[in-house]
LUMLO-127673 format. One record per residue (C-alpha): residue number from 0; chain; x, y, z. Coordinates in nm, 2 decimals. Example, Ala and Ser with C-alpha at 12.3 -4.5 7.8 and 13.67 -1.06 7.14 Angstrom:
! LUMLO-127673
[0, "A", [1.23, -0.45, 0.78]]
[1, "A", [1.37, -0.11, 0.71]]
This chain:
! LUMLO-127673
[0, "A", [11.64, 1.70, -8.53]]
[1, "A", [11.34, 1.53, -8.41]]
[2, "A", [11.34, 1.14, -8.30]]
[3, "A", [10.96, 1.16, -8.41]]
[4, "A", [10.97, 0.77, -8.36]]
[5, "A", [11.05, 0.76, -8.02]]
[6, "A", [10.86, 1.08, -7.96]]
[7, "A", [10.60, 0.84, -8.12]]
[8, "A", [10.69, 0.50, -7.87]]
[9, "A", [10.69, 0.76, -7.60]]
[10, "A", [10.33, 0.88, -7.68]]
[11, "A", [10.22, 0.51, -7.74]]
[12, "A", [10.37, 0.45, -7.38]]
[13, "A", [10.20, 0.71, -7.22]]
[14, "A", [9.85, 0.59, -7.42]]
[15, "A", [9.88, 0.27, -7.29]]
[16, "A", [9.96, 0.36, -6.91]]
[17, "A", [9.66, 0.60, -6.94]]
[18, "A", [9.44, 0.31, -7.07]]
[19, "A", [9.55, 0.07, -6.79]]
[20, "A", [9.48, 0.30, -6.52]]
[21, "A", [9.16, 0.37, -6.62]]
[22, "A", [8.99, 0.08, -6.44]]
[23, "A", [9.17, 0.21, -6.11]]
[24, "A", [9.08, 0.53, -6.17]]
[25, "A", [8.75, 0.44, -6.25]]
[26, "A", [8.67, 0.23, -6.00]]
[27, "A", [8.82, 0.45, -5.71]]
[28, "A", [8.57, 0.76, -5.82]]
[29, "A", [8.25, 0.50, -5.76]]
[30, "A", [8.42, 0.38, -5.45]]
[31, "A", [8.45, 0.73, -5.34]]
[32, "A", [8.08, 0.86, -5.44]]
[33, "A", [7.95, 0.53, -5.26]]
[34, "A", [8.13, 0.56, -4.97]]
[35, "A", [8.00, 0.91, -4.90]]
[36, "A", [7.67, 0.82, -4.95]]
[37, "A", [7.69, 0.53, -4.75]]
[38, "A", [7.82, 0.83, -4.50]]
[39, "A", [7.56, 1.09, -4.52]]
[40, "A", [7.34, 0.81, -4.47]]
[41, "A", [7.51, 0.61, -4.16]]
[42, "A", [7.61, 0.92, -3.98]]
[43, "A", [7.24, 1.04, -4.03]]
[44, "A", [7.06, 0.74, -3.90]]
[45, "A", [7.31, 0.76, -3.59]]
[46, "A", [7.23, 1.10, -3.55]]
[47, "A", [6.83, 1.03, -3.51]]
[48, "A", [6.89, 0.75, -3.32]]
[49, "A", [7.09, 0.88, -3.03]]
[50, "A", [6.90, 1.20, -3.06]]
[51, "A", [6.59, 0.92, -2.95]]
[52, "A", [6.81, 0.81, -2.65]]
[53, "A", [6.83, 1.12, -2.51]]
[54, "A", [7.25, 1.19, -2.57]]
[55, "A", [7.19, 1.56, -2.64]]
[56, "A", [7.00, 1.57, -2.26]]
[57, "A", [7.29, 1.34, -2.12]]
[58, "A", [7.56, 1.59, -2.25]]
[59, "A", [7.37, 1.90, -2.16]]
[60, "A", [7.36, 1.73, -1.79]]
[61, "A", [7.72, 1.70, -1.77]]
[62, "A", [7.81, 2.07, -1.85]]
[63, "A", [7.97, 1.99, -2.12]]
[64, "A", [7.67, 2.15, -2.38]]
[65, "A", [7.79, 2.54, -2.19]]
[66, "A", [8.17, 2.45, -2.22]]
[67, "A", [8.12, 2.36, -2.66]]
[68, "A", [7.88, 2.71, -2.67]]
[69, "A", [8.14, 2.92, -2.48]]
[70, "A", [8.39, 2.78, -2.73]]
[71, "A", [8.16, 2.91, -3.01]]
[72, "A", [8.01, 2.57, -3.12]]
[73, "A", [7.66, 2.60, -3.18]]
[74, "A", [7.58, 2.27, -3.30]]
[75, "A", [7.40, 2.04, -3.10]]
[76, "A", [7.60, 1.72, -2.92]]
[77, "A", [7.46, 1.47, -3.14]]
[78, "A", [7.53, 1.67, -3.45]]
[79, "A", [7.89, 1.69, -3.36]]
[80, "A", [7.88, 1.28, -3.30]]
[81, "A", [7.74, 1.25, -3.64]]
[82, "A", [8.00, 1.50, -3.79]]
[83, "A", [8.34, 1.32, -3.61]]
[84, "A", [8.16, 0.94, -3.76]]
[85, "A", [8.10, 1.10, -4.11]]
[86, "A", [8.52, 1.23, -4.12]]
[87, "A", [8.62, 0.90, -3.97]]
[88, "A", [8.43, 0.72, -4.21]]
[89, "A", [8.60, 0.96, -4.51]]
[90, "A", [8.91, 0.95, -4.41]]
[91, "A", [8.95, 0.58, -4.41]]
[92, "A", [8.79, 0.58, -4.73]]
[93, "A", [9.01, 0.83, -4.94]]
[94, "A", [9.31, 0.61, -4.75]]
[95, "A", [9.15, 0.33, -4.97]]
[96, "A", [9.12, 0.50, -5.28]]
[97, "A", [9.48, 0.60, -5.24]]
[98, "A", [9.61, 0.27, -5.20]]
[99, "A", [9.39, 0.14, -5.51]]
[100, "A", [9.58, 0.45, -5.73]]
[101, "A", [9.85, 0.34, -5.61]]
[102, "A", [9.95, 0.65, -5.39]]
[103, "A", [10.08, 0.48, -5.08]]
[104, "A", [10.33, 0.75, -5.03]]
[105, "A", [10.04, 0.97, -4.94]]
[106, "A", [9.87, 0.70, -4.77]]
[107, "A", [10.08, 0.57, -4.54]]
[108, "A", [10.15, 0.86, -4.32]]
[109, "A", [9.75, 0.94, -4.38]]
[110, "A", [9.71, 0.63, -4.21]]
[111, "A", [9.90, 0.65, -3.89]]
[112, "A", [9.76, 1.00, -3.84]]
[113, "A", [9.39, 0.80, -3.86]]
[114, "A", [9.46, 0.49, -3.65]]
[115, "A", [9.51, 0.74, -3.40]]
[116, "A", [9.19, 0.91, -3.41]]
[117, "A", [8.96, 0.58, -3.24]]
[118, "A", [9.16, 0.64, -2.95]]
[119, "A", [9.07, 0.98, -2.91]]
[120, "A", [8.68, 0.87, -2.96]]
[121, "A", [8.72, 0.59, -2.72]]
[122, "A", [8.88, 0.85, -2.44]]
[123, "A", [8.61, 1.07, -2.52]]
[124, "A", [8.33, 0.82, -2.48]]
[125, "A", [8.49, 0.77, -2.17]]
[126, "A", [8.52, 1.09, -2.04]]
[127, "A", [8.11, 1.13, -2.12]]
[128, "A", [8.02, 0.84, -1.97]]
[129, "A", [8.24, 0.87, -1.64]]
[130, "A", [8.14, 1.25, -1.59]]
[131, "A", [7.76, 1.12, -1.61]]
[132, "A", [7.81, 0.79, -1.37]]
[133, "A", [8.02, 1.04, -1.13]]
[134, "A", [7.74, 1.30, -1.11]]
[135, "A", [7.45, 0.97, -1.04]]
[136, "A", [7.72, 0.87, -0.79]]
[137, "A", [7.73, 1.18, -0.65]]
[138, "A", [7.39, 1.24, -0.60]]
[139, "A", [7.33, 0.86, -0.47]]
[140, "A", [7.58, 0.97, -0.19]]
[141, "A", [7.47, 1.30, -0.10]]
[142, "A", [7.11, 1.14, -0.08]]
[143, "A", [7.27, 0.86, 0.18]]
[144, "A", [7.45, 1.14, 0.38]]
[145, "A", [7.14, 1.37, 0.40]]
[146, "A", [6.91, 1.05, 0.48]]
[147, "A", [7.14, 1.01, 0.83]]
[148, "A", [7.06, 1.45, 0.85]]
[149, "A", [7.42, 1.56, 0.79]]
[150, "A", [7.37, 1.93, 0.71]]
[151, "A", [7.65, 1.87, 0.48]]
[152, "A", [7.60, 1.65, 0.25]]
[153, "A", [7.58, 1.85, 0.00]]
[154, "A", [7.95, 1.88, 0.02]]
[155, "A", [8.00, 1.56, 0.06]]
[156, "A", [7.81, 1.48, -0.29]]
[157, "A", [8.01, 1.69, -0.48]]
[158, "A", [8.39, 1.61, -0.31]]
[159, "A", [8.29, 1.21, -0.38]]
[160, "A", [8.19, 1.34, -0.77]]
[161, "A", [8.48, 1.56, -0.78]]
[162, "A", [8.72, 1.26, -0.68]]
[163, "A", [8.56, 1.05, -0.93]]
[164, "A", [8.57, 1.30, -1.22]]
[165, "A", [8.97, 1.29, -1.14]]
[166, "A", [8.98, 0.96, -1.21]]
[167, "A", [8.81, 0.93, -1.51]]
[168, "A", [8.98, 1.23, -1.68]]
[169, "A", [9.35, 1.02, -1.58]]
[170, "A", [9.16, 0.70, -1.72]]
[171, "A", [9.11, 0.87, -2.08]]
[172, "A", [9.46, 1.07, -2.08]]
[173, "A", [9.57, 0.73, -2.06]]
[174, "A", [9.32, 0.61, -2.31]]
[175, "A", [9.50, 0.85, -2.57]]
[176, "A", [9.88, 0.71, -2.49]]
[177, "A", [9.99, 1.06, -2.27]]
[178, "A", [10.18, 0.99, -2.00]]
[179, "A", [9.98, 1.08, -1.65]]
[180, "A", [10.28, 0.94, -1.42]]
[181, "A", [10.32, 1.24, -1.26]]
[182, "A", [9.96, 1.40, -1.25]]
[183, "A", [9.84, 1.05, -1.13]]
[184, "A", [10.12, 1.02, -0.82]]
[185, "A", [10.01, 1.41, -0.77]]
[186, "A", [9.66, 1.32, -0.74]]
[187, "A", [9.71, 1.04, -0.47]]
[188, "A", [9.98, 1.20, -0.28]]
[189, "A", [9.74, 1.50, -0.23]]
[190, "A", [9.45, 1.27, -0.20]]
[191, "A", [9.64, 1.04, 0.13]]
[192, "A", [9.74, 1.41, 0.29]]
[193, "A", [9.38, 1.48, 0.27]]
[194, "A", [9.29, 1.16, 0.41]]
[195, "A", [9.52, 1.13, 0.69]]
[196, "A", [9.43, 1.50, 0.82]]
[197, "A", [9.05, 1.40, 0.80]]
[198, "A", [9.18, 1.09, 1.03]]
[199, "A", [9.40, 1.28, 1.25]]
[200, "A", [9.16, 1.57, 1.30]]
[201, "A", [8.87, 1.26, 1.39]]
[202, "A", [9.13, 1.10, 1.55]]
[203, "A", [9.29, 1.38, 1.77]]
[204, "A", [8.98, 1.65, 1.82]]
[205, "A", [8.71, 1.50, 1.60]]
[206, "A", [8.62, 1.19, 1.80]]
[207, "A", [8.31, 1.33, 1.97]]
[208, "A", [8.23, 1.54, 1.67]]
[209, "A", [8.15, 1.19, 1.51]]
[210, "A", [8.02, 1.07, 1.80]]
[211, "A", [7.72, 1.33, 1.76]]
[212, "A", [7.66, 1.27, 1.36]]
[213, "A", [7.61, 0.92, 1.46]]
[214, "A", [7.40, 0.97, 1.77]]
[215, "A", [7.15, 1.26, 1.59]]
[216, "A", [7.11, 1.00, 1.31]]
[217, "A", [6.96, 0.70, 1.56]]
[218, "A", [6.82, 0.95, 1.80]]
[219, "A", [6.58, 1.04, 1.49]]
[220, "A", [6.49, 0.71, 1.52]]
[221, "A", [6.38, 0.71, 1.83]]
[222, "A", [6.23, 1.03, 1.93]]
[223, "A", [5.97, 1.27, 1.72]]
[224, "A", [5.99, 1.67, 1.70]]
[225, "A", [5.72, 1.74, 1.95]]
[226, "A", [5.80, 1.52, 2.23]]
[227, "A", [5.79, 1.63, 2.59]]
[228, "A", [6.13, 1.50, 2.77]]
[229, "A", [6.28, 1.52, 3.07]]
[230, "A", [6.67, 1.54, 2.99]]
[231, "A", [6.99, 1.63, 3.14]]
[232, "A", [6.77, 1.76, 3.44]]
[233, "A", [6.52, 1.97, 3.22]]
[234, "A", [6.18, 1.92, 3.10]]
[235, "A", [6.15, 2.05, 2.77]]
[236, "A", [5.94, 2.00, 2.43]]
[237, "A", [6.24, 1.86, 2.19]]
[238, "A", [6.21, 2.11, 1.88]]
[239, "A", [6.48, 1.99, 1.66]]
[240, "A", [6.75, 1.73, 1.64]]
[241, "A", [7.05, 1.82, 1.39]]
[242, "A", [7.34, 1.73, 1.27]]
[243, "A", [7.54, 1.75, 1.63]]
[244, "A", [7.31, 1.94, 1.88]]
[245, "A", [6.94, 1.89, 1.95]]
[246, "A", [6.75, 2.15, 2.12]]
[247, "A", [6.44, 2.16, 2.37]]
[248, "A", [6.23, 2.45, 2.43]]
[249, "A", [6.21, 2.48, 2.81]]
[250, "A", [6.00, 2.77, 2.94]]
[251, "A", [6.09, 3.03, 2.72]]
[252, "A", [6.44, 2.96, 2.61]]
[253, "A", [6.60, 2.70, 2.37]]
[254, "A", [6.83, 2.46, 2.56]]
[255, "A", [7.09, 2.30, 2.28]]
[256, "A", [7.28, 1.96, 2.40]]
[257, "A", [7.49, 1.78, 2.21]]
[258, "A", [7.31, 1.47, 2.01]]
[259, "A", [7.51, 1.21, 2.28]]
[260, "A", [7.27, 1.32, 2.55]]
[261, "A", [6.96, 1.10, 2.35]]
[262, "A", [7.16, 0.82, 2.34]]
[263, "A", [7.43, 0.76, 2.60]]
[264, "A", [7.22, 0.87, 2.89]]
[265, "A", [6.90, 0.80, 3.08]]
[266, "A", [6.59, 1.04, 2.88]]
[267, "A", [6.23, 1.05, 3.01]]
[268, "A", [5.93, 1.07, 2.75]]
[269, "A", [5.65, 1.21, 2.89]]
[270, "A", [5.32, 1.05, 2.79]]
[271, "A", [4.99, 1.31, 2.64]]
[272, "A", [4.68, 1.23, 2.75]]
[273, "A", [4.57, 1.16, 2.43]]
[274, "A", [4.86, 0.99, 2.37]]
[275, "A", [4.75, 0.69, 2.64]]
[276, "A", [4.61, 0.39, 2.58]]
[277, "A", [4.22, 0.48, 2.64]]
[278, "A", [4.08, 0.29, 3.00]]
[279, "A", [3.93, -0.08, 2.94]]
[280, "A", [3.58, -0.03, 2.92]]
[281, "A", [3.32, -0.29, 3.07]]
């Protein structure tokens, strides 16, 4: 038969257990609706405002804009801030309204997963920033190079913002926690070959090669396109100095000298007429 007493305390139990978590219950649906529209809100207010600083230009700068559109996201940079800040918000807030219910069995490993996630943002703030201050850099250096007329600079620029994007990409895999041992010795092993063949090669064959950079870069400095010179025993009108050779026009055929002949030896500028000083005048 029926126990309808204890199916009666067992009811009563179950009434008051109800009734006492309530107030939790309660209390973690307002926390909940409040946080998400303290979300909505926060996540759209940091939207606008890096919209105003220009973040969606900086990222479309980087490349990075092509790489999330050939990956099929359509969304606009900022948006996609806004949207990673809204989840990270959410998540730590339904781990809070777990714990008040009482649910730290689900919370707990919710919570490791999460405390991860900053890490990821920080390496990815990183990544941004360093891909940005390695393309300025870049361009600052290929500006430098081209200034001394190095015809390639260009290449130059882009090795020196290759390099540094290397090292910024190791800095935020180690950001994360992976392990970049190997990829980092990889890197600077290949890096000191490069380096010591550049040295050998300047050491062994390269010597005068340098030589002439440096000499076209002060003989710009002392001579103008134009000039009528007398040099290595020819008189010539000096149409161009580049990177290692100059030239001079004499007669009707282009002599080309290396850039050492400007500066190491003896050259002769000859004086216009209307380039004189005009005659003292009583």
């Amino acid at each position: 038969m029926i126990d309808f007493a204890t199916l009666q305390d067992q009811l009563r139990a179950l009434g008051v257990a109800i009734w006492n978590y309530l107030p939790s219950l309660l209390g973690a649906t307002l926390l909940l609706a409040a946080g998400y529209l303290f979300a909505k809100l926060f996540t759209r207010l940091l939207q606008q405002g890096v919209e105003r600083l220009g973040f969606d230009k900086l990222i479309a700068e980087t490349g990075m804009t092509r790489a999330l559109e050939q990956a099929k996201l359509t969304k606009k940079p900022s948006e996609l801030l806004g949207r990673i800040v809204y989840w990270l918000i959410m998540l730590n807030l339904v781990i809070i309204v777990l714990r008040i219910l009482g649910l730290d069995i689900i919370a707990e490993p919710l919570d490791q997963v999460i405390s991860y996630l900053p890490q990821i943002l920080i390496a990815l703030i990183i990544l941004v920033a360093g891909i940005i201050a390695a393309q300025f850099m870049g361009r600052v250096i290929q500006a430098a190079v081209a200034s001394m007329g190095v015809e390639f600079s260009e290449a130059v620029g882009q090795l020196v913002q290759f390099l540094l994007i290397v090292m910024v990409v190791i800095i935020s895999l180690q950001v994360v926690g992976l392990d970049v041992t190997i990829f980092t010795n990889l890197i600077i092993n290949t890096f000191t070959i490069i380096v010591a063949g550049l040295a050998l090669a300047f050491g062994l064959g390269g010597r005068g090669l340098a030589q002439n950079v440096l000499a076209g870069y002060y003989a710009r400095e002392m001579f103008t396109e134009g000039d009528m010179i007398l040099l290595a025993e020819q008189e010539g009108v000096l149409i161009g100095i580049g990177t290692i050779n100059c030239e001079l026009l004499v007669q009707n055929e282009r002599l080309v000298l290396p850039n050492t002949h400007l500066t190491d030896g003896q050259v002769r500028i000859k004086v216009m007429p209307s380039q004189a000083d005009p005659a003292p005048t009583d």
